[in-house]
KOLKOL-651153 format. One line per 3 residues: number of its first residue (from 0); their letters; for each residue x, y, z of C-alpha. Coordinates in Angstrom, 1 decimal. Last residue first. Example, Ala and Ser with C-alpha at 12.3 -4.5 7.8 and 13.67 -1.06 7.14 Angstrom:
residues 2
1	sa	13.7/-1.1/7.1; 12.3/-4.5/7.8;
This chain:
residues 560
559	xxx	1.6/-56.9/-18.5; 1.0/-53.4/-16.4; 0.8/-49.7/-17.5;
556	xxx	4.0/-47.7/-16.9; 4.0/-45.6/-14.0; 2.3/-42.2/-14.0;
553	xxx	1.2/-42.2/-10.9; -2.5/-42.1/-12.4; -1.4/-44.4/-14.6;
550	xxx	0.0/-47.0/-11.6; -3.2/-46.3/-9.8; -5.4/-47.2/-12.5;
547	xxx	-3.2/-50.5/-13.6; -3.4/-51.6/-9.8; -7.1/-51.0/-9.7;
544	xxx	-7.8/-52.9/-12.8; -5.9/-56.3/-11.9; -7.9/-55.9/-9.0;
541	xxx	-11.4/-56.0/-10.9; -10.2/-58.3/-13.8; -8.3/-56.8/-16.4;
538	xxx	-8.4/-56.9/-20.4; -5.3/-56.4/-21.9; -4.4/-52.6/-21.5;
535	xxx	-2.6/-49.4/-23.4; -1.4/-51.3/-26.5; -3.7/-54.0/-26.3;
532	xxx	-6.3/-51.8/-27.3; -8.9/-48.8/-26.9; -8.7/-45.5/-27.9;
529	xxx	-10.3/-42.3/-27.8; -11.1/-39.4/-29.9; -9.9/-40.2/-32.9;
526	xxx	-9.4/-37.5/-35.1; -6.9/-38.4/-38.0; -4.0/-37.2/-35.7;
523	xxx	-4.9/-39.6/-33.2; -5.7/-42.5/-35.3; -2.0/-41.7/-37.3;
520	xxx	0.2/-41.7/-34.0; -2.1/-44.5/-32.2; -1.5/-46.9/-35.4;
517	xxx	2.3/-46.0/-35.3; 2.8/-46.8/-31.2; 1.2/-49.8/-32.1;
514	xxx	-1.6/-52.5/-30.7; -4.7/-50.8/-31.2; -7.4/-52.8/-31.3;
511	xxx	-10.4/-50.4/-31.2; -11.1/-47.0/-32.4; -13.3/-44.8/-30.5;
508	xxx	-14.5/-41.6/-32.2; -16.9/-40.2/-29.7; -20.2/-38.2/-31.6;
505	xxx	-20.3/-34.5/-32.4; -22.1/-34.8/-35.5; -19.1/-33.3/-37.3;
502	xxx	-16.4/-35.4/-34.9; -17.8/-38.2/-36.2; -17.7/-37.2/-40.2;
499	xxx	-14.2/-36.3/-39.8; -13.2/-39.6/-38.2; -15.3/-41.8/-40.0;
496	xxx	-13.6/-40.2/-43.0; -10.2/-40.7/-41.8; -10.7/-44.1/-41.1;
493	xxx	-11.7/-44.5/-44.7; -8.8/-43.3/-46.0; -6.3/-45.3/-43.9;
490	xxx	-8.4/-48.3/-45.0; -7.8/-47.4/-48.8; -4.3/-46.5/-48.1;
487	xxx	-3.4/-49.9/-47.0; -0.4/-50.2/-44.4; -0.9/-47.9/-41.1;
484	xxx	-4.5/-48.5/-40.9; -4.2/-52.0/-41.2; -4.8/-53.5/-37.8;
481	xxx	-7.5/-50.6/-37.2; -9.5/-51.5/-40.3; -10.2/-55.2/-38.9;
478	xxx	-10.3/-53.6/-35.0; -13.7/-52.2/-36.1; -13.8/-48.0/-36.0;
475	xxx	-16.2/-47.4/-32.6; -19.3/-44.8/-33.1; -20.4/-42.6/-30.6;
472	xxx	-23.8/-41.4/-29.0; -26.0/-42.6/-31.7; -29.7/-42.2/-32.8;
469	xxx	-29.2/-43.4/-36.5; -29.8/-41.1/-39.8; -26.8/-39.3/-40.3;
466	xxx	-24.2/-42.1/-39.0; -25.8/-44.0/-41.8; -24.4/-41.4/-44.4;
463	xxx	-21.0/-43.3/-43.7; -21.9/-46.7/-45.4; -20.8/-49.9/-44.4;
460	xxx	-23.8/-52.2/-43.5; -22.2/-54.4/-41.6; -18.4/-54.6/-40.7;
457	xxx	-17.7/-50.9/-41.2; -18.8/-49.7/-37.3; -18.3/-52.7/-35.1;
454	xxx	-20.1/-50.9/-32.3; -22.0/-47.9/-32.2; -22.3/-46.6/-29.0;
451	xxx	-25.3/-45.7/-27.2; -25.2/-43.4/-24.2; -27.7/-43.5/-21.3;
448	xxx	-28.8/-40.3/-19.9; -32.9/-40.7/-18.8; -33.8/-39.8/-23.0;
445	xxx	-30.8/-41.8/-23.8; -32.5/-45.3/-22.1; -36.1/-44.2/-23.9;
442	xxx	-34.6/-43.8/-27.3; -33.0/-46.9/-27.0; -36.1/-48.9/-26.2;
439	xxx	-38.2/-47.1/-28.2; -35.4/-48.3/-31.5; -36.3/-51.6/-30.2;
436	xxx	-39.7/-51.6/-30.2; -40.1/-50.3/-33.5; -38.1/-53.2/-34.8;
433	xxx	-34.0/-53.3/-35.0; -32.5/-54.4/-38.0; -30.7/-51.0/-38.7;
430	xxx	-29.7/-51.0/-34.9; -28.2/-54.8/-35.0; -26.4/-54.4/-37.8;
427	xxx	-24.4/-51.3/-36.9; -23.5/-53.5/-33.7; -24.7/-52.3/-30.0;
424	xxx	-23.0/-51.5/-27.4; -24.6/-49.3/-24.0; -22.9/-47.1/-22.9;
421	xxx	-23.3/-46.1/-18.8; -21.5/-43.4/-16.8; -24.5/-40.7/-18.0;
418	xxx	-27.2/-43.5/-16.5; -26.0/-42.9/-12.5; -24.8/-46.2/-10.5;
415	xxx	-27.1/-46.3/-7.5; -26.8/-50.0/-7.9; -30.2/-50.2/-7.5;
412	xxx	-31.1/-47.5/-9.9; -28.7/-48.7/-12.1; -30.6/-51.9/-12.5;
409	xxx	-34.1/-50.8/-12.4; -33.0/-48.4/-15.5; -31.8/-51.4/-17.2;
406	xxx	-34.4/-53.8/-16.5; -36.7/-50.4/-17.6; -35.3/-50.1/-20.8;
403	xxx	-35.1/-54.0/-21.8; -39.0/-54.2/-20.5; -40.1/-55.0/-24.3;
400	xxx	-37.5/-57.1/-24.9; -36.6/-57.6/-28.1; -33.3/-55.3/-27.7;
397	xxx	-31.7/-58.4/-25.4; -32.2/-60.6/-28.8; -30.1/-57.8/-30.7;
394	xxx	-27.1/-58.3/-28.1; -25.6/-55.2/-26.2; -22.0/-54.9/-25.1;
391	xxx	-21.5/-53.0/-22.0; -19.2/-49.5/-22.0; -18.6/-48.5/-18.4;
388	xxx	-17.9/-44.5/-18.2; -15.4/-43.1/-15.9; -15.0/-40.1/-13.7;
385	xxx	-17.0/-41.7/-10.5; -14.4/-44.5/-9.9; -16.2/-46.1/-7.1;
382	xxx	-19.2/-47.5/-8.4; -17.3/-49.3/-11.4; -17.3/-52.9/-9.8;
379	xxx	-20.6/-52.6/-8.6; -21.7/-51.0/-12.5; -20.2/-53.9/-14.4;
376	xxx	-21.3/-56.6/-11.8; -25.0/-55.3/-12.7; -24.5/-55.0/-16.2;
373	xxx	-23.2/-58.4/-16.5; -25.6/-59.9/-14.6; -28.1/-58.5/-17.0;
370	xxx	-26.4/-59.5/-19.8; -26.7/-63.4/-18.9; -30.0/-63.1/-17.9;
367	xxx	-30.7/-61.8/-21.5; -28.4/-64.5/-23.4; -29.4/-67.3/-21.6;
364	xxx	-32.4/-67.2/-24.7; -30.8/-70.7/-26.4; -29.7/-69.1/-29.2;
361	xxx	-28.1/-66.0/-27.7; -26.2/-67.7/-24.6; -24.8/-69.8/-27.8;
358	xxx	-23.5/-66.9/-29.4; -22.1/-65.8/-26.4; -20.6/-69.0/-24.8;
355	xxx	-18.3/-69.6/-28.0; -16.6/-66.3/-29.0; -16.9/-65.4/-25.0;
352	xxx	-13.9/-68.1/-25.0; -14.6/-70.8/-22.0; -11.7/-71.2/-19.9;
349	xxx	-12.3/-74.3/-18.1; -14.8/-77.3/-19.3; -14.4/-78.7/-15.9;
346	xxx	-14.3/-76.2/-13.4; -15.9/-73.4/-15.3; -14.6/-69.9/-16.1;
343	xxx	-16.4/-67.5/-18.2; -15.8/-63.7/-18.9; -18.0/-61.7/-20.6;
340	xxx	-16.1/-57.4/-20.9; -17.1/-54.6/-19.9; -15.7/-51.7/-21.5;
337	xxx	-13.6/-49.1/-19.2; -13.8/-45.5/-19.0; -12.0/-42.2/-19.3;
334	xxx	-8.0/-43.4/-18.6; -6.1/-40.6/-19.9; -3.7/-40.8/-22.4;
331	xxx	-3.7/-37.0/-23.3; -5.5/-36.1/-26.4; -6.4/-39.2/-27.5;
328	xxx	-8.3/-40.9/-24.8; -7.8/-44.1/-23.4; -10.9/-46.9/-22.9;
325	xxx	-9.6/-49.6/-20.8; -10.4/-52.9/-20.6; -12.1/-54.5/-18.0;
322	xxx	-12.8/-58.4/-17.2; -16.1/-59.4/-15.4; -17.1/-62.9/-14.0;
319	xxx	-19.0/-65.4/-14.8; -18.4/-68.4/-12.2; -20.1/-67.0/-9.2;
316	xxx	-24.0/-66.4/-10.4; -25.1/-69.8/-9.2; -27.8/-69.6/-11.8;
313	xxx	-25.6/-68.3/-14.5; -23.0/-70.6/-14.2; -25.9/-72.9/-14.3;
310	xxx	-27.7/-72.0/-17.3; -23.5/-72.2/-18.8; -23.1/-75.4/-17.8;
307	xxx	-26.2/-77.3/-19.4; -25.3/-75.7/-22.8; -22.1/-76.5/-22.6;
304	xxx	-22.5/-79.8/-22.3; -24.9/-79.6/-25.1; -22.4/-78.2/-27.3;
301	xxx	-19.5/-80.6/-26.9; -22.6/-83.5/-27.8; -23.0/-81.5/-30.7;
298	xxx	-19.4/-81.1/-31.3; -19.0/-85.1/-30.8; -22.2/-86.2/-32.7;
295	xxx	-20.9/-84.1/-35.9; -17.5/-86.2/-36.6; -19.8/-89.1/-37.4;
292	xxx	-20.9/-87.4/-39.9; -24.1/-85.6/-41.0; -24.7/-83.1/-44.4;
289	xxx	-24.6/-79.5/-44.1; -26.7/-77.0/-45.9; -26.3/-73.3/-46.1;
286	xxx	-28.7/-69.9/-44.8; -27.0/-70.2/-41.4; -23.4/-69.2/-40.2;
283	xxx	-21.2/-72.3/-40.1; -23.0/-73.1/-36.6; -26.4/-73.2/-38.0;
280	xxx	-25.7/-75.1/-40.8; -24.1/-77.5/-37.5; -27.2/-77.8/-35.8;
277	xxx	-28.4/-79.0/-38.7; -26.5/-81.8/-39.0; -26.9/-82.5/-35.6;
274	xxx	-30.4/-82.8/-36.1; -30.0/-84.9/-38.8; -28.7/-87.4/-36.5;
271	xxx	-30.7/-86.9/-34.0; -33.4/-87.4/-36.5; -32.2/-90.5/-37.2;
268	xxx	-31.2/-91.9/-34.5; -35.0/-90.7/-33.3; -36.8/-93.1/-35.9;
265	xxx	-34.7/-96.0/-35.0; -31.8/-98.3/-35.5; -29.9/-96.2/-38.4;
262	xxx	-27.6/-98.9/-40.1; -29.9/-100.0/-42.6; -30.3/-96.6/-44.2;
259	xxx	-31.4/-93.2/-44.2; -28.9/-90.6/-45.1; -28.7/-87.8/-43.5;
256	xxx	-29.5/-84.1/-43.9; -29.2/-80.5/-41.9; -30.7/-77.1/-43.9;
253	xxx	-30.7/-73.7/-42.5; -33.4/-71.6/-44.0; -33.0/-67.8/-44.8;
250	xxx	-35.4/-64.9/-44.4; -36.8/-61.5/-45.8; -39.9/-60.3/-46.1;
247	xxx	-40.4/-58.0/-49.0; -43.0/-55.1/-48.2; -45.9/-54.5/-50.6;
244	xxx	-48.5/-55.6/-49.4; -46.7/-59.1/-48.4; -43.8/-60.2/-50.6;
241	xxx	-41.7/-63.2/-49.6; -38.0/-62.3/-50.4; -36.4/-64.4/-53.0;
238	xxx	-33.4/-65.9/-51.8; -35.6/-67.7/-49.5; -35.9/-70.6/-51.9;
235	xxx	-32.3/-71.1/-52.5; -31.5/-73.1/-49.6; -34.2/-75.6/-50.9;
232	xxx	-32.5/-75.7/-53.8; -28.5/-76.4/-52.3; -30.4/-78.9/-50.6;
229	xxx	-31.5/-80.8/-53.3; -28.5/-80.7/-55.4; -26.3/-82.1/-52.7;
226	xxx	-29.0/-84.8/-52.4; -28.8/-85.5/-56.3; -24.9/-85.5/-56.1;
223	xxx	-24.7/-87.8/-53.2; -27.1/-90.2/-55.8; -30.4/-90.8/-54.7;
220	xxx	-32.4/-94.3/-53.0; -36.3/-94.2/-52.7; -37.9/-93.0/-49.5;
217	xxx	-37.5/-89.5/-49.9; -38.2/-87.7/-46.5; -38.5/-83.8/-45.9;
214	xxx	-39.2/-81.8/-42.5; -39.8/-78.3/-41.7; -39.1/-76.2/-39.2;
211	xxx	-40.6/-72.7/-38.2; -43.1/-73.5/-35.3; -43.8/-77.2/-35.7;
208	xxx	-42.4/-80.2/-37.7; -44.0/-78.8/-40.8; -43.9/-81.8/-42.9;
205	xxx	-43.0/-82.9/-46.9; -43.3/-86.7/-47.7; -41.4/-87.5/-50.6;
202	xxx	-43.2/-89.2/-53.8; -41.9/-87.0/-56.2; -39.1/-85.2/-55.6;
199	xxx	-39.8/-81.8/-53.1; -38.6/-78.9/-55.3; -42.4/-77.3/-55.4;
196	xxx	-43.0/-78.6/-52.3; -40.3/-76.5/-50.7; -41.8/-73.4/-52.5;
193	xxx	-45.8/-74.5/-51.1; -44.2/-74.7/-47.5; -42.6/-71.5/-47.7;
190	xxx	-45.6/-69.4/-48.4; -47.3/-71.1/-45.7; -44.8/-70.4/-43.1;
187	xxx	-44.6/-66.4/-44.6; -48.2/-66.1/-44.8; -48.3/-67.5/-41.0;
184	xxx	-45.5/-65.2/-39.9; -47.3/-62.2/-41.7; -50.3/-63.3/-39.8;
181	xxx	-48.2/-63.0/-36.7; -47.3/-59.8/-37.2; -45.2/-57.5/-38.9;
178	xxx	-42.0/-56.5/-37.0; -42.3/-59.7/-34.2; -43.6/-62.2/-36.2;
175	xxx	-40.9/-61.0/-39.2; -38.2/-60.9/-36.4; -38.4/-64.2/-35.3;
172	xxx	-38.2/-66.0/-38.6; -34.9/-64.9/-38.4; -33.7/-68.4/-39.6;
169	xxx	-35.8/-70.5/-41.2; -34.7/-74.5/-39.5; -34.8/-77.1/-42.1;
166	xxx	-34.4/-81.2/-41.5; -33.6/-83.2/-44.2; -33.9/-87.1/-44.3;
163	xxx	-32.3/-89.1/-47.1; -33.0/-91.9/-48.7; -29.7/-94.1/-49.6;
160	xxx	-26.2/-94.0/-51.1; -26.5/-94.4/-54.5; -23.5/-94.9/-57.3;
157	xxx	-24.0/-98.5/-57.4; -27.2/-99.6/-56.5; -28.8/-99.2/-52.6;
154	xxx	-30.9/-102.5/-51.4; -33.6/-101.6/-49.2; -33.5/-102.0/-45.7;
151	xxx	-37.1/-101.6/-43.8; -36.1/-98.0/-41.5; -37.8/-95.9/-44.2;
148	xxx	-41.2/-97.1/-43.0; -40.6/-95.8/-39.2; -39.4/-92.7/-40.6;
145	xxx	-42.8/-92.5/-42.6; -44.8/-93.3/-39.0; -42.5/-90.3/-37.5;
142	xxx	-43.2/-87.6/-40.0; -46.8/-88.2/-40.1; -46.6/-87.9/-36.3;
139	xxx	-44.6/-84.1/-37.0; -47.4/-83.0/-39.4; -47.9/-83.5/-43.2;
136	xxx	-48.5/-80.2/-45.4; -51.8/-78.4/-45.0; -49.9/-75.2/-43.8;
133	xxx	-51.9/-74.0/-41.0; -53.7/-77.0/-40.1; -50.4/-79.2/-40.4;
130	xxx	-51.6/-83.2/-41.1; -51.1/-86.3/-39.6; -54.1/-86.5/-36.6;
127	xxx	-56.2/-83.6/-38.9; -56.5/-85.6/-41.6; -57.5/-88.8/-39.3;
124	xxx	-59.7/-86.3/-38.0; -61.3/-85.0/-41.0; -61.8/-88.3/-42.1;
121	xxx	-63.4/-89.6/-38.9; -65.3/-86.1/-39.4; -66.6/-87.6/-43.1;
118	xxx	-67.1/-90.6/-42.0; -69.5/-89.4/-39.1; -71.4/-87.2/-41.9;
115	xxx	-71.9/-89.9/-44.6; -73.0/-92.7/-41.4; -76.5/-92.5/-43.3;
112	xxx	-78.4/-96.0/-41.5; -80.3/-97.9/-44.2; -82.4/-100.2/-42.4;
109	xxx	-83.8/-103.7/-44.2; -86.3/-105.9/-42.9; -86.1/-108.9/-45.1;
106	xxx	-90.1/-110.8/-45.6; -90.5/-114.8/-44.8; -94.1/-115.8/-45.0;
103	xxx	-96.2/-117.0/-42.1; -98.0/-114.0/-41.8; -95.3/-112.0/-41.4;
100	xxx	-92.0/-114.1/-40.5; -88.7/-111.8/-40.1; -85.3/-111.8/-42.1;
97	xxx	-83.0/-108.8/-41.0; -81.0/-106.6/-43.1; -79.2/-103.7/-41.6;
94	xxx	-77.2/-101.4/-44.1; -74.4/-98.7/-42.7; -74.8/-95.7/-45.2;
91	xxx	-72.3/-93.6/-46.8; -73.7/-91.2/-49.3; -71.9/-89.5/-52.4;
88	xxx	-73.8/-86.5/-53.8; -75.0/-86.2/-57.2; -78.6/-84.8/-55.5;
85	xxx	-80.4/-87.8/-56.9; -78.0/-90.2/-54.4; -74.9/-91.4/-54.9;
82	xxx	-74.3/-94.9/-53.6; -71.7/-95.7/-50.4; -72.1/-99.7/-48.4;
79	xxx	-71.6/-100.6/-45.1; -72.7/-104.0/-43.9; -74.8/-105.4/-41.3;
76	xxx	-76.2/-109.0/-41.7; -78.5/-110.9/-39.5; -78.7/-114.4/-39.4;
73	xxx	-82.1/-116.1/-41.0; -80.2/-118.9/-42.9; -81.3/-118.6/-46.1;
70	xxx	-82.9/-115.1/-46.4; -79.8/-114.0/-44.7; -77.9/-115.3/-47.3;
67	xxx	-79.6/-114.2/-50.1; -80.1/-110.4/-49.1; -76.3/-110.3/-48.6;
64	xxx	-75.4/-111.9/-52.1; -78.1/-109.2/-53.3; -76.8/-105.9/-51.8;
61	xxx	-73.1/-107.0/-52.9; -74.0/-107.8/-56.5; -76.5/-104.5/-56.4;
58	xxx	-72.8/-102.6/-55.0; -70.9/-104.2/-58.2; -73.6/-103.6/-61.1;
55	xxx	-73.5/-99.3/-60.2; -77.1/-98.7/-59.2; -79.4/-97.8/-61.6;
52	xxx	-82.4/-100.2/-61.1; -81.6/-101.9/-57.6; -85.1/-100.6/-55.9;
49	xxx	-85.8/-104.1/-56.2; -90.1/-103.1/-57.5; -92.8/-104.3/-56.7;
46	xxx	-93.8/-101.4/-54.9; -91.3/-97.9/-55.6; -93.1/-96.2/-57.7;
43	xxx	-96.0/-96.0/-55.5; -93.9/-95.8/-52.4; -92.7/-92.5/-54.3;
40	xxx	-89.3/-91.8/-55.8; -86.1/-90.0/-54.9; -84.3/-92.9/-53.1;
37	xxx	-83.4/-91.2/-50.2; -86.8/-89.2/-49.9; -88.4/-92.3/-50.7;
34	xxx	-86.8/-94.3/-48.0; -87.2/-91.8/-45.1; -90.9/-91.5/-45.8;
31	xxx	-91.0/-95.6/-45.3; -90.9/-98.2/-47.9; -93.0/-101.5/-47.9;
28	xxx	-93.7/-104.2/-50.3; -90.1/-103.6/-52.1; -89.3/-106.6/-54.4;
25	xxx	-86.5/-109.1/-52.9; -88.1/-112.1/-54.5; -88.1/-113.3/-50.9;
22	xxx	-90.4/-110.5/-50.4; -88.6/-107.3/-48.9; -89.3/-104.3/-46.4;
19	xxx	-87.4/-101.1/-46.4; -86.5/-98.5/-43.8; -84.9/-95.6/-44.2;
16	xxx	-83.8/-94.3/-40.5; -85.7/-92.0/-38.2; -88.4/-94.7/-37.7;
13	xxx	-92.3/-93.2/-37.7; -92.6/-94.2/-41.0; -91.9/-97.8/-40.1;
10	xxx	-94.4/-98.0/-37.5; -97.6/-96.7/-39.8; -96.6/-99.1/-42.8;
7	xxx	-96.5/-101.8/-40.1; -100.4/-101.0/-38.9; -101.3/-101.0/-42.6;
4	xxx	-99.8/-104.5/-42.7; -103.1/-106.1/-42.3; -104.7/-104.3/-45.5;
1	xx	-101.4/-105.7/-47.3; -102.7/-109.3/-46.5;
């Protein structure tokens, strides 16, 4: 019988997959090529044998309940099964058994199909579908299928309020990708991500949402004084600068959390509501946690509105306007420039304070449009008054750009408003924390005539030998020391020194917020060069200007 079945030994070496055939005693009285390489033996070891010897007890229960049954009834099974082969390594085969008449005698045909490689890329894509390549930790979909689970009501003990849901923004992120790299960014994310998991409780899920936010969820009920703990921690972890080849990286993290629970309807409640949270860290001044209330949804939705408004006050270019102050100087009350001064007026939200409508034009990016309309109303409304200089304010996200120079230049250059009549402001801060780009930027603008102004001078880094070391056309005393200047010796004294050390390196000594006839008497015999303040002029729209001009130059008293 086995001399006929020469002709089947042929066929079932030629088959890719291993191929076994079985007696109803279930011994092996074929085995293709592919079978004894799996197995590790040769056909000759192999006939007459189960091939079961070895195998773990429950997979040879499974392999011989099949074989039974469809030895019974003749129906075809197919089955997946994983053994470990002689190489230690774990295989996933899918096993077809089929029972066919040789000879009149019932045999099992029997395929082993190895799926190992296509279950391992199903795993690597599942892995992939709710996890963060760059950071391994959970993704934004793992995120939303665990907020989904949180949403089942669980029953909250005394003293517990809940799972919570914290949302974490790293503020000046930016300006590492920017100054180092974008493989400093990724060290930094990464870096990050193993500190947070490192406070994570047990049990939470920990995501990168995308970019530089992260995501936490704990599931099982905390106390307000565990979840105040908990953030106050993960705020803490970039107090430690993240070292790179020797240069310290330094951000913070914002932190916004609620509390899960049976009141929050869906996934996105409550993330909006953490969201909000967040949003309100941010507000407060970054680098601290705040937890949601109800109180939150109105600012954010105060915010939002705003948002919308301000794009399109800039779009339609009509209800942003400029207001000018005048800059005095010491010596003899002159008026020898103005600075430029935001001003926003919008039909329904109505006078909007440049303390709220800048800071957001600098989150959400409005900011650079924003100044460049500015800049260009500034130097039209200017044109005609060839003896003064317009001072603009400068924000540190208009300095990232790498055309910033030449916008600038285009501008005056189609205004025909020469680059000597034009200061640009800029905070202490914001130079020392300016990149390489930046600091060309500047350089460039004073190499064709622009002046740059120090702005702010005492409120940031606070140290006179900086005026040494910084490309600077003038520096301006902070209104905080001017208010005072007459009362505290200490602030006197320091005045005094910015003073002296100003007119040394020949820069403008502008000191700003002078309201009395006593603080101009002691800035100007200190050495102040010029002066700026309610004392002289509130800020002025174009008109109001012109009057106030004319009535100086007539020497009439200034206007209200």
């Amino acid at each position: 019988m086995f001399d006929n079945l020469a002709v089947c030994q042929a066929v079932l070496n030629a088959l890719p997959d291993a191929t076994l055939l079985k007696d109803r005693q279930q011994r092996l009285v074929f085995l293709n090529r592919k079978a004894c390489e799996l197995l590790g033996k040769t056909a000759a070891e192999m006939l007459g044998k189960t091939a079961l010897e070895g195998l773990p007890a429950p997979l040879v229960a499974d392999i011989l309940a099949y074989d039974r049954i469809v030895m019974e009834t003749g129906e075809p099974a197919e089955f997946e099964e994983q053994f470990i082969n002689t190489g230690n390594e774990t295989l996933t085969f899918v096993v077809r058994s089929t029972r066919i008449y040789l000879f009149s005698e019932p045999y099992l045909l029997v395929s082993l199909n190895d799926i190992t490689a296509l279950r391992a890329a199903e795993s690597q894509t599942r892995f992939l579908a709710y996890h963060d390549i760059l950071t391994g930790l959970h993704n934004r979909t793992a995120l939303y299928d665990q907020l989904n689970h949180a949403l089942v009501p669980v029953t909250v003990d005394e003293g517990l309020v809940g799972g919570l849901l914290v949302l974490m923004d790293l503020d000046g992120f930016k300006n590492i990708n920017d100054t180092y790299g974008h493989q400093a960014g990724d060290y930094v994310l990464c870096e990050f991500a193993r500190r947070l998991q490192q406070v994570a409780p047990v049990g939470s899920l920990v995501a990168r949402m995308g970019g530089d936010e992260f995501a936490l969820i704990i599931q099982h009920t905390l106390s307000m004084d565990a979840a105040q703990e908990l953030c106050l921690n993960i705020v803490k972890l970039t107090h430690t600068p993240f070292s790179l080849l020797g240069a310290s990286l330094y951000v913070s993290v914002s932190v916004g959390a609620t509390f899960t629970g049976q009141f929050d309807i869906t996934a996105g409640e409550m993330l909006r509501k953490a969201d909000a949270a967040l949003y309100e860290a941010k507000r407060q001044g970054k680098n601290v946690h705040c937890f949601y209330s109800e109180s939150l949804d109105a600012s954010v939705t105060s915010k939002r509105r705003m948002e919308k408004a301000l794009a399109l006050a800039i779009a339609c270019g009509t209800q942003i306007t400029c207001a000018y102050q005048p800059l005095i100087r010491s010596a003899d009350n002159k008026i020898v420039g103005v600075e430029a001064l935001a001003r926003w007026s919008d039909a329904d939200l109505g006078e909007i304070s440049p303390v709220q409508f800048i800071p957001l034009a600098e989150e959400t990016g409005q900011i650079i449009p924003l100044g460049q309309m500015i800049l260009r109303q500034a130097c039209r409304d200017m044109r005609q008054w060839d003896d003064l200089s317009v001072s603009v304010n400068l924000s540190p996200i208009q300095l990232r750009d790498g055309d910033f120079a030449q916008r600038v230049l285009s501008i005056l250059a189609q205004e025909q408003f020469p680059p000597e009549r034009l200061e640009l402001e800029l905070t202490e801060t914001a130079i020392m924390n300016s990149d390489d780009n930046g600091k060309q930027q500047l350089a460039l603008l004073r190499k064709e005539g622009v002046r740059i102004s120090l702005d702010d001078f005492g409120t940031g880094y606070s140290t006179l030998s900086l005026l040494k070391d910084i490309a600077v056309d003038s520096v301006k005393i902070d209104r905080s020391f001017v208010q005072f200047v007459t009362q505290l010796k200490d602030t006197a004294a320091i005045v005094t020194a910015v003073s002296n050390l100003g007119v040394k390196l020949n820069l403008q000594v502008i000191a700003e917020g002078v309201e009395t006839k006593e603080q101009q008497q002691f800035l100007r015999d200190a050495g102040c060069t010029q002066m700026q303040g309610f004392l002289f002029s509130k800020p002025l729209d174009k008109e109001e200007f012109e009057r106030f001009f004319a009535s100086v130059a007539e020497e009439k008293p200034p206007v209200d």
